[in-house]
Jmol script that loads the backbone (N, CA, C; Angstrom):
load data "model"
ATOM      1  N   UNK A   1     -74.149 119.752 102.681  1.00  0.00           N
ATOM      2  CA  UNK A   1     -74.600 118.930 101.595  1.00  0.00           C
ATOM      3  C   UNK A   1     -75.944 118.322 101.973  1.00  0.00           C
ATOM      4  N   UNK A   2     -77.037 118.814 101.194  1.00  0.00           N
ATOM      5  CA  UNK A   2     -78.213 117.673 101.383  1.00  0.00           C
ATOM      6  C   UNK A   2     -78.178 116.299 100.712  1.00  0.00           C
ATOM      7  N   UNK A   3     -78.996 115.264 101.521  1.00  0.00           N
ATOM      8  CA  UNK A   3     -78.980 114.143 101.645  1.00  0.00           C
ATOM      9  C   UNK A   3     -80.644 113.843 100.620  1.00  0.00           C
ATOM     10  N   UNK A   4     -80.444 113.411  99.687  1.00  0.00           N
ATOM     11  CA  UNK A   4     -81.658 112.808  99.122  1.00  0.00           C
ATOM     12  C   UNK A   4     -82.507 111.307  99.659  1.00  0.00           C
ATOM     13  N   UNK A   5     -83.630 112.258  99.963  1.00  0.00           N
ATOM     14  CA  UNK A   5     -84.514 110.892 100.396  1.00  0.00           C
ATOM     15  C   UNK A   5     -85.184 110.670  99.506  1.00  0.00           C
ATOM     16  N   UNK A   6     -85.664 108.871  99.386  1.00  0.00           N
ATOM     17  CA  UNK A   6     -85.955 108.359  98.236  1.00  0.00           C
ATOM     18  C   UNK A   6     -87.081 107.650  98.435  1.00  0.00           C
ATOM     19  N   UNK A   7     -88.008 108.054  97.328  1.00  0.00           N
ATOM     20  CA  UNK A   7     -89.539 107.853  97.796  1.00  0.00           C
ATOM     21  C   UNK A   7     -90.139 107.447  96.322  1.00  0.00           C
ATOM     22  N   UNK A   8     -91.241 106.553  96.528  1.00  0.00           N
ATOM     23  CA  UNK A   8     -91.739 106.210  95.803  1.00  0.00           C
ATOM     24  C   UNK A   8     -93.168 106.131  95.676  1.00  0.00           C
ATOM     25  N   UNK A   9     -93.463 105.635  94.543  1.00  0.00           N
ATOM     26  CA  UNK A   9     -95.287 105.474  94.819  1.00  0.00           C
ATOM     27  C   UNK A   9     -95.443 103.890  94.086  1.00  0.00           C
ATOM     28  N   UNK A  10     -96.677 104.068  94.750  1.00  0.00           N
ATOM     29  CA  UNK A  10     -97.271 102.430  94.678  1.00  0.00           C
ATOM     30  C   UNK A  10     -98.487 101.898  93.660  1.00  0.00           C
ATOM     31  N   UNK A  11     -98.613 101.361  93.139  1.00  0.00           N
ATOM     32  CA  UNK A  11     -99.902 101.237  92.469  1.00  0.00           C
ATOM     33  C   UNK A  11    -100.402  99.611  92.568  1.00  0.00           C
ATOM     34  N   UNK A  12    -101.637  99.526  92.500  1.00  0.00           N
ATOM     35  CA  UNK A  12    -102.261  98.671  92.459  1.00  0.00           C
ATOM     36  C   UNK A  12    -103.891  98.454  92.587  1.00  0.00           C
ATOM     37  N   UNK A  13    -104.576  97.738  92.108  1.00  0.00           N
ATOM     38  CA  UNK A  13    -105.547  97.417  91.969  1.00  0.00           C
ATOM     39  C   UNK A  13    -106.282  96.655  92.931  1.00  0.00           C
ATOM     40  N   UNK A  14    -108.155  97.361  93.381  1.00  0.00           N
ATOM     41  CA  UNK A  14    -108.724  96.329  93.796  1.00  0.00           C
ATOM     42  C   UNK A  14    -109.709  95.816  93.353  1.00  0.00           C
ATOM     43  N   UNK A  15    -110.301  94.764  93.389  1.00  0.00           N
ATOM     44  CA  UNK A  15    -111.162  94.093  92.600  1.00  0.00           C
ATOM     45  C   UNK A  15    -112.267  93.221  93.614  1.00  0.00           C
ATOM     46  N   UNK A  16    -113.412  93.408  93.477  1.00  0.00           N
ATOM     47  CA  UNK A  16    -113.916  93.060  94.112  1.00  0.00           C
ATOM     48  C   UNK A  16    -115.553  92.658  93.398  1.00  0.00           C
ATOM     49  N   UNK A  17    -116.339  91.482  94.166  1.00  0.00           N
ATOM     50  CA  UNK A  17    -117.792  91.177  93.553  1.00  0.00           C
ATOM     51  C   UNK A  17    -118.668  91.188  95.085  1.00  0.00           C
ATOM     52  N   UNK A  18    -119.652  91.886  94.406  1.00  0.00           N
ATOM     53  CA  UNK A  18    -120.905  92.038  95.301  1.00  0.00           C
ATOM     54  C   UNK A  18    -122.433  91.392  94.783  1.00  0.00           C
ATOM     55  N   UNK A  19    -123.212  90.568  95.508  1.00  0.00           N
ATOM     56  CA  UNK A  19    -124.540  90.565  95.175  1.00  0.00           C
ATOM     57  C   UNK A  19    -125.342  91.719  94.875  1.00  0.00           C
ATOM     58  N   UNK A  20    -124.826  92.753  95.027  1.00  0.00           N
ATOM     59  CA  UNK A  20    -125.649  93.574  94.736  1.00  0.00           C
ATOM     60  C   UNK A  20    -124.768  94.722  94.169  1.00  0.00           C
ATOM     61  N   UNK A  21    -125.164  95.851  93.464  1.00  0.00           N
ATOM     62  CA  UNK A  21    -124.537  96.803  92.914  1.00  0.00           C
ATOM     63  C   UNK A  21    -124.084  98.007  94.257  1.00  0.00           C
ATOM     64  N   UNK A  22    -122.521  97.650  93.621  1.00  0.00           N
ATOM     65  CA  UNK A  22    -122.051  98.949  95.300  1.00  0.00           C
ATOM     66  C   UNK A  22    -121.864 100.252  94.560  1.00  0.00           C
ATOM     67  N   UNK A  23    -122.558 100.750  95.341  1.00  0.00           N
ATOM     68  CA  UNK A  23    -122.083 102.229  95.431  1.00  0.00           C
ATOM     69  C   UNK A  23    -121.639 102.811  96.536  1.00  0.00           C
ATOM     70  N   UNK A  24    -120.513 104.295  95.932  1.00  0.00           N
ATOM     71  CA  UNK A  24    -119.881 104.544  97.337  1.00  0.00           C
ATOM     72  C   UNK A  24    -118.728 104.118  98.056  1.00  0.00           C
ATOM     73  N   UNK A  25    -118.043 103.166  97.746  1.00  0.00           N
ATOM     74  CA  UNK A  25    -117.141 101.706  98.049  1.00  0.00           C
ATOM     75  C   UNK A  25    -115.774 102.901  98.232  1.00  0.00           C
ATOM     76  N   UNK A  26    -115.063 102.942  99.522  1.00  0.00           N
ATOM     77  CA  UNK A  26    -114.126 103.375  99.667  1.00  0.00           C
ATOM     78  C   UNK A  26    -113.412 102.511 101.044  1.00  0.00           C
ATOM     79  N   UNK A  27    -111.950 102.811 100.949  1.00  0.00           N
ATOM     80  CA  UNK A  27    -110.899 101.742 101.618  1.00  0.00           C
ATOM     81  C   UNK A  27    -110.135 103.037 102.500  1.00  0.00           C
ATOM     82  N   UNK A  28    -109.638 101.877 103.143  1.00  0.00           N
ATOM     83  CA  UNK A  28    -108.536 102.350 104.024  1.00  0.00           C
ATOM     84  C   UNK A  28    -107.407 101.514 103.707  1.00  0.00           C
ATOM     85  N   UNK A  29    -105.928 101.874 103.580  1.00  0.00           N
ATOM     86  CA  UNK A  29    -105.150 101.158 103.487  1.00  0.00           C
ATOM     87  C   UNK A  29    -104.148 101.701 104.517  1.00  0.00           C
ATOM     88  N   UNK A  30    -104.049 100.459 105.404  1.00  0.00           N
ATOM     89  CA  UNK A  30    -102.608 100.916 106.502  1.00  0.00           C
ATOM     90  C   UNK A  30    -101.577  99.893 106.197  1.00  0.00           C
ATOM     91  N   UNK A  31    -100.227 100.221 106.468  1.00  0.00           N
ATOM     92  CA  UNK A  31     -98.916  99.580 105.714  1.00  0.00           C
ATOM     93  C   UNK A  31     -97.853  99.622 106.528  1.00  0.00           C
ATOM     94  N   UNK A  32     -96.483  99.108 106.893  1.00  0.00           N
ATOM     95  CA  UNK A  32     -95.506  99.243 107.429  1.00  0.00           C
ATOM     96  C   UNK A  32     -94.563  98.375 107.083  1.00  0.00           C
ATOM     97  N   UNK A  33     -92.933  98.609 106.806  1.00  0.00           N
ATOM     98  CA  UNK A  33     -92.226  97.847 106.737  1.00  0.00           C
ATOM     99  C   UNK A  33     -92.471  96.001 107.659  1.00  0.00           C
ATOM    100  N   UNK A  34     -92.870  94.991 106.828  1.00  0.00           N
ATOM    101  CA  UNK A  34     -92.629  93.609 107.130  1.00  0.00           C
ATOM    102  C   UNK A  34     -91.863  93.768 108.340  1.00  0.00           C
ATOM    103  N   UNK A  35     -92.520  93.339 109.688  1.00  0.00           N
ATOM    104  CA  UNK A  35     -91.589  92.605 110.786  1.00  0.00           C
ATOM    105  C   UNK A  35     -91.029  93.588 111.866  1.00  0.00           C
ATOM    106  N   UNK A  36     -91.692  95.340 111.428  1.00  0.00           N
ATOM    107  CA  UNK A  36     -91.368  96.556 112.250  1.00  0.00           C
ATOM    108  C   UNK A  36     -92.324  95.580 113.632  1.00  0.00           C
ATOM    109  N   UNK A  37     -92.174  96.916 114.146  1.00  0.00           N
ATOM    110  CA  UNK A  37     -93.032  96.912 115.864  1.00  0.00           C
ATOM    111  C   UNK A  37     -93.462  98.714 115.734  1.00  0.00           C
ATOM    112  N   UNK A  38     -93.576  99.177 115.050  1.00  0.00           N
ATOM    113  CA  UNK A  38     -94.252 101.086 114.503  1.00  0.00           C
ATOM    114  C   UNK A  38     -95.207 101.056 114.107  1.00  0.00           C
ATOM    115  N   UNK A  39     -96.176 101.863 114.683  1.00  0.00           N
ATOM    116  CA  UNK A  39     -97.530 102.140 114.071  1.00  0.00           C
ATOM    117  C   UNK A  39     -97.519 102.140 112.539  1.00  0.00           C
ATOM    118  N   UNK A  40     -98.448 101.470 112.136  1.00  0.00           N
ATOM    119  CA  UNK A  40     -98.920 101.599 110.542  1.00  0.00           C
ATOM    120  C   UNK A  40     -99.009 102.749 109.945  1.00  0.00           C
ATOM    121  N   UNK A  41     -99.097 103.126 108.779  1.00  0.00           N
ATOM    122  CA  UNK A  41     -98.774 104.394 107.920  1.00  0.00           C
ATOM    123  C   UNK A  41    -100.532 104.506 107.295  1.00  0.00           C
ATOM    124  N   UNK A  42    -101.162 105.611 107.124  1.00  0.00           N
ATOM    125  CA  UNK A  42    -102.490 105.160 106.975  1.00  0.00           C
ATOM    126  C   UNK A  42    -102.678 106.243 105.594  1.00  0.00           C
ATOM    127  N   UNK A  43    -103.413 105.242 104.462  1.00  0.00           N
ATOM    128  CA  UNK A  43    -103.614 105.794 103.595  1.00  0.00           C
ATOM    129  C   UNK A  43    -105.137 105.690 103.131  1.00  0.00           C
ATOM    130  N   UNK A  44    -105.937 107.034 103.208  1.00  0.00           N
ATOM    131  CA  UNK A  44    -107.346 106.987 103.023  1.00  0.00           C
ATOM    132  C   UNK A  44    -108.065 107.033 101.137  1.00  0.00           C
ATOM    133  N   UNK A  45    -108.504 105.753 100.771  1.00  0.00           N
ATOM    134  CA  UNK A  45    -108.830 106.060  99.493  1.00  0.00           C
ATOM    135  C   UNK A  45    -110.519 106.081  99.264  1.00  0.00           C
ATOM    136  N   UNK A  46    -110.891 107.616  98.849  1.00  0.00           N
ATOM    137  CA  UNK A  46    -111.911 108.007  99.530  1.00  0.00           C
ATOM    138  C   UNK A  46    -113.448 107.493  98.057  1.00  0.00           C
ATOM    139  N   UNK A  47    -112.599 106.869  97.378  1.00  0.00           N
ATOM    140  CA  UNK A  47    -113.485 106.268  95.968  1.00  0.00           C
ATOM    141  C   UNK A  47    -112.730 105.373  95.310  1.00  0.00           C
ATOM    142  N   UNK A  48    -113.655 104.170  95.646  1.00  0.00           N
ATOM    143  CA  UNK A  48    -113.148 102.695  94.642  1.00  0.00           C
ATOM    144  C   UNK A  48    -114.011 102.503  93.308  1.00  0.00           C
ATOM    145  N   UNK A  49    -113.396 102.499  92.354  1.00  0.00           N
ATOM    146  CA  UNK A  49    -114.032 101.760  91.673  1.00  0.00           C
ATOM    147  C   UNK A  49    -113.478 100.444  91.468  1.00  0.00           C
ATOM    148  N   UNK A  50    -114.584  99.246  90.904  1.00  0.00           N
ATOM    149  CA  UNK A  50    -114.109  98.312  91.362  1.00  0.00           C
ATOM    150  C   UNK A  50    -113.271  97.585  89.792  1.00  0.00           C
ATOM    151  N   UNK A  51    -111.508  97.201  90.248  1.00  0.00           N
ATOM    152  CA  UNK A  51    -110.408  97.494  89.065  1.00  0.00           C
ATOM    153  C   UNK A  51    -109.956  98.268  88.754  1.00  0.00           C
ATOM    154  N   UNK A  52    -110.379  99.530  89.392  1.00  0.00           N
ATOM    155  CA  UNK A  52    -109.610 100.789  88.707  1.00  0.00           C
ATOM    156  C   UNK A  52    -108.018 100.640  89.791  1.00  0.00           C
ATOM    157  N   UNK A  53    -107.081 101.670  89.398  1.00  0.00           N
ATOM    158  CA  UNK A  53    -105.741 101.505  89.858  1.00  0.00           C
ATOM    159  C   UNK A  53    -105.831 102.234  91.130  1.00  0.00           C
ATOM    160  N   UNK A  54    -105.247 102.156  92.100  1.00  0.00           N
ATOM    161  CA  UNK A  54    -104.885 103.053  93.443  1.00  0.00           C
ATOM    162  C   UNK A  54    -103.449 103.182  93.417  1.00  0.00           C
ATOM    163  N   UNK A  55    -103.088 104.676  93.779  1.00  0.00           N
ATOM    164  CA  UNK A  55    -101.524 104.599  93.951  1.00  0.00           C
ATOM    165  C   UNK A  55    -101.139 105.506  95.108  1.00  0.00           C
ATOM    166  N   UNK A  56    -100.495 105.314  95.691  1.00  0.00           N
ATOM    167  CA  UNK A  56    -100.095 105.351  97.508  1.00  0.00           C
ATOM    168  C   UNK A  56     -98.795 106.585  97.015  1.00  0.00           C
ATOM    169  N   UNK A  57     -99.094 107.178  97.040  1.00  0.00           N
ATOM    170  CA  UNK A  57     -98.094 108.544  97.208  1.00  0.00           C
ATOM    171  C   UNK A  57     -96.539 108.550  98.157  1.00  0.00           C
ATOM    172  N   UNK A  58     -95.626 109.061  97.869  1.00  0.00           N
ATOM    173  CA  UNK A  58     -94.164 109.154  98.483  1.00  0.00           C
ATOM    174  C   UNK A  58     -94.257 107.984  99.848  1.00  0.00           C
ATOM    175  N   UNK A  59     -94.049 106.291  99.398  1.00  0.00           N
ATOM    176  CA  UNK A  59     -93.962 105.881 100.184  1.00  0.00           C
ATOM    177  C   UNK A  59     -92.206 106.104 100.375  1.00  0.00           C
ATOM    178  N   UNK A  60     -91.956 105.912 101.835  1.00  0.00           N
ATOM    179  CA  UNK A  60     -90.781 106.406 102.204  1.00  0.00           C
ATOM    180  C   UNK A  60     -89.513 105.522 102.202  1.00  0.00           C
ATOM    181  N   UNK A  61     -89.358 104.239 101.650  1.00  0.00           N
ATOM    182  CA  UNK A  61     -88.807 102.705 101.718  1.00  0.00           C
ATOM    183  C   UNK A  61     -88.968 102.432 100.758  1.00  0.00           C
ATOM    184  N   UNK A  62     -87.874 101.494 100.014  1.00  0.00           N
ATOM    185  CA  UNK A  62     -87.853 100.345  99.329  1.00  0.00           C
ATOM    186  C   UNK A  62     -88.179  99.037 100.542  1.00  0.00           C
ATOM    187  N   UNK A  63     -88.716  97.910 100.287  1.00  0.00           N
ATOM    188  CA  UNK A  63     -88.589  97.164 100.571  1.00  0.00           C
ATOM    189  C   UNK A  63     -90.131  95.920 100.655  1.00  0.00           C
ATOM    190  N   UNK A  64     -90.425  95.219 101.901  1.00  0.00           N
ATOM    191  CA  UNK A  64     -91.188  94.031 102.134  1.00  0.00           C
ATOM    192  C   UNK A  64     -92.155  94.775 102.784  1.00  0.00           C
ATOM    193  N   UNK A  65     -93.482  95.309 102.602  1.00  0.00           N
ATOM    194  CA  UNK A  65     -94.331  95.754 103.627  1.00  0.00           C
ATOM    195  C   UNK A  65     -95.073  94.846 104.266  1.00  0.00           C
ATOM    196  N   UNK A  66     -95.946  94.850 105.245  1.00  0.00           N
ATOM    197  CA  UNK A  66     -97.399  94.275 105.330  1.00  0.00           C
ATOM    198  C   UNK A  66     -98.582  95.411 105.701  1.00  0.00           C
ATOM    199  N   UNK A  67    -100.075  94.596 105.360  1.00  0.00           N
ATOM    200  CA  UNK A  67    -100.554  95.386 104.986  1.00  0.00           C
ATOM    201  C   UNK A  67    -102.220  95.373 105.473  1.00  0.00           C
ATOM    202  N   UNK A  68    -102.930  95.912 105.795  1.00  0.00           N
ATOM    203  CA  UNK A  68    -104.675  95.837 106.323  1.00  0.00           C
ATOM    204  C   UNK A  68    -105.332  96.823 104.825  1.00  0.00           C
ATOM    205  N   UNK A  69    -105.975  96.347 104.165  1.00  0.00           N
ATOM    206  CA  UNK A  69    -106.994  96.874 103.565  1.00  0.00           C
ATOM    207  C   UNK A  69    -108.444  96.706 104.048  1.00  0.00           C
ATOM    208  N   UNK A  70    -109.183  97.933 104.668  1.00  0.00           N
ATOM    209  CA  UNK A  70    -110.543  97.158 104.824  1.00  0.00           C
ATOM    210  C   UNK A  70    -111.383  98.453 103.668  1.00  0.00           C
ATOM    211  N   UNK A  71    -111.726  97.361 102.643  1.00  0.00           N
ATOM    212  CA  UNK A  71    -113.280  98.148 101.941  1.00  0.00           C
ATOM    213  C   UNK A  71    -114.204  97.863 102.239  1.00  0.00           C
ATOM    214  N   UNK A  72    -114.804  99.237 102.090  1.00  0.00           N
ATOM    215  CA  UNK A  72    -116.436  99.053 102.655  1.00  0.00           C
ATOM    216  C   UNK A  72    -117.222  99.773 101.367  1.00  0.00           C
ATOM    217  N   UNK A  73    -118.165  99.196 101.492  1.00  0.00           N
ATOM    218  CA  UNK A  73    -119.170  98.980  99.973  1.00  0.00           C
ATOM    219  C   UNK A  73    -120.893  99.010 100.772  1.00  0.00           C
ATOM    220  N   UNK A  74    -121.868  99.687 100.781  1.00  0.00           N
ATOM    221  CA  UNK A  74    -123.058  99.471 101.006  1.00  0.00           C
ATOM    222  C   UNK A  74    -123.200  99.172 102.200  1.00  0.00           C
ATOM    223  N   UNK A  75    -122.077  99.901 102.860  1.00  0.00           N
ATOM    224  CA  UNK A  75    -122.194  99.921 104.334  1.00  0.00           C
ATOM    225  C   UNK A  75    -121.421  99.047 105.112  1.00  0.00           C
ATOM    226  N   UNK A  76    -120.964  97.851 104.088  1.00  0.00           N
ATOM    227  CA  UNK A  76    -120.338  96.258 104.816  1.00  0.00           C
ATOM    228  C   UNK A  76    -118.724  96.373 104.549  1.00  0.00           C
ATOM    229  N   UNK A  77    -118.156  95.992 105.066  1.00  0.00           N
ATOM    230  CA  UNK A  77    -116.461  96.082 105.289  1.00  0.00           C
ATOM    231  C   UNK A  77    -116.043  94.890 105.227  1.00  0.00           C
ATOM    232  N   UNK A  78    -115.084  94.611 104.074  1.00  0.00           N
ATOM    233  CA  UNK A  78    -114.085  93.588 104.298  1.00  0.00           C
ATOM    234  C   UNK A  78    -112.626  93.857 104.433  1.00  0.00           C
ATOM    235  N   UNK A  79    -111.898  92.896 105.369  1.00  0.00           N
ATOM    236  CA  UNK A  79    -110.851  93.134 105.637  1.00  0.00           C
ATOM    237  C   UNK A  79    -109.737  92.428 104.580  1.00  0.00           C
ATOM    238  N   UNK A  80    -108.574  92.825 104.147  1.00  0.00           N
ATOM    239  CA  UNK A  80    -107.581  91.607 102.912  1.00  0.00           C
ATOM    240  C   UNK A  80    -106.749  92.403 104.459  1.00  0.00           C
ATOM    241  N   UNK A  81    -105.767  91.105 104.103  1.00  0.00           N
ATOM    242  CA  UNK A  81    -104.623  91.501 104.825  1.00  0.00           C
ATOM    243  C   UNK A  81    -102.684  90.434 103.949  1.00  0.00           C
ATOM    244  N   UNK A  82    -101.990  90.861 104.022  1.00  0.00           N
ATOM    245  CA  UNK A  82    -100.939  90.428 103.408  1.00  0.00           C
ATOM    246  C   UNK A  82     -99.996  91.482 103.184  1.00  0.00           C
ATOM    247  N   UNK A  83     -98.666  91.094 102.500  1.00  0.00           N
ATOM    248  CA  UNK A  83     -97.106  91.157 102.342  1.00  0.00           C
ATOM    249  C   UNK A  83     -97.399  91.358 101.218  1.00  0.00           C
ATOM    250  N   UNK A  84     -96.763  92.786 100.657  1.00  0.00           N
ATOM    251  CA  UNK A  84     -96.337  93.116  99.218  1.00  0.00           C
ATOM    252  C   UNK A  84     -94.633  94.096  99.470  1.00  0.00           C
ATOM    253  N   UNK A  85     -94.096  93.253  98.177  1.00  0.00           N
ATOM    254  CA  UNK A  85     -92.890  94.011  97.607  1.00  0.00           C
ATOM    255  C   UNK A  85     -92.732  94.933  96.869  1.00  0.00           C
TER     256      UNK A  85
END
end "model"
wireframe off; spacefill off
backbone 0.3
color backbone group
């Protein structure tokens, strides 16, 4: 008998303001179950626009992640970091 694994996808938005007009603006997003000790799961999003939706393909869990986003825009990188359900 196979065993169904249960996977999901993610969506969400980033939003961001610059002094100057970015072009180019792409992220990295790394993720892992809230409170593991396992390397992060790394998801490359290789074009932002800024508000448009991102969605994270067969994540492998329900549950509490945490999370490193760093976008970089005109060469400069910011880091968000936080807990999503």
């Amino acid at each position: 008998m196979a065993i169904a694994t249960e996977k999901c996808n993610v969506s969400f938005q980033i939003r961001y303001t610059s002094s100057i007009p970015a072009t180019g603006a792409s992220a990295v997003l790394k993720y892992r179950i809230k409170g593991s000790t396992g390397s992060y799961a790394q998801y490359n999003i290789a074009s932002v626009t800024n508000g448009g939706t991102i969605e994270v393909p067969n994540v492998q869990s329900s549950g509490e992640y945490e999370y490193i986003l760093d976008l970089t825009a005109n060469g400069i990188t910011a880091q968000q970091t936080g807990f999503s359900n």
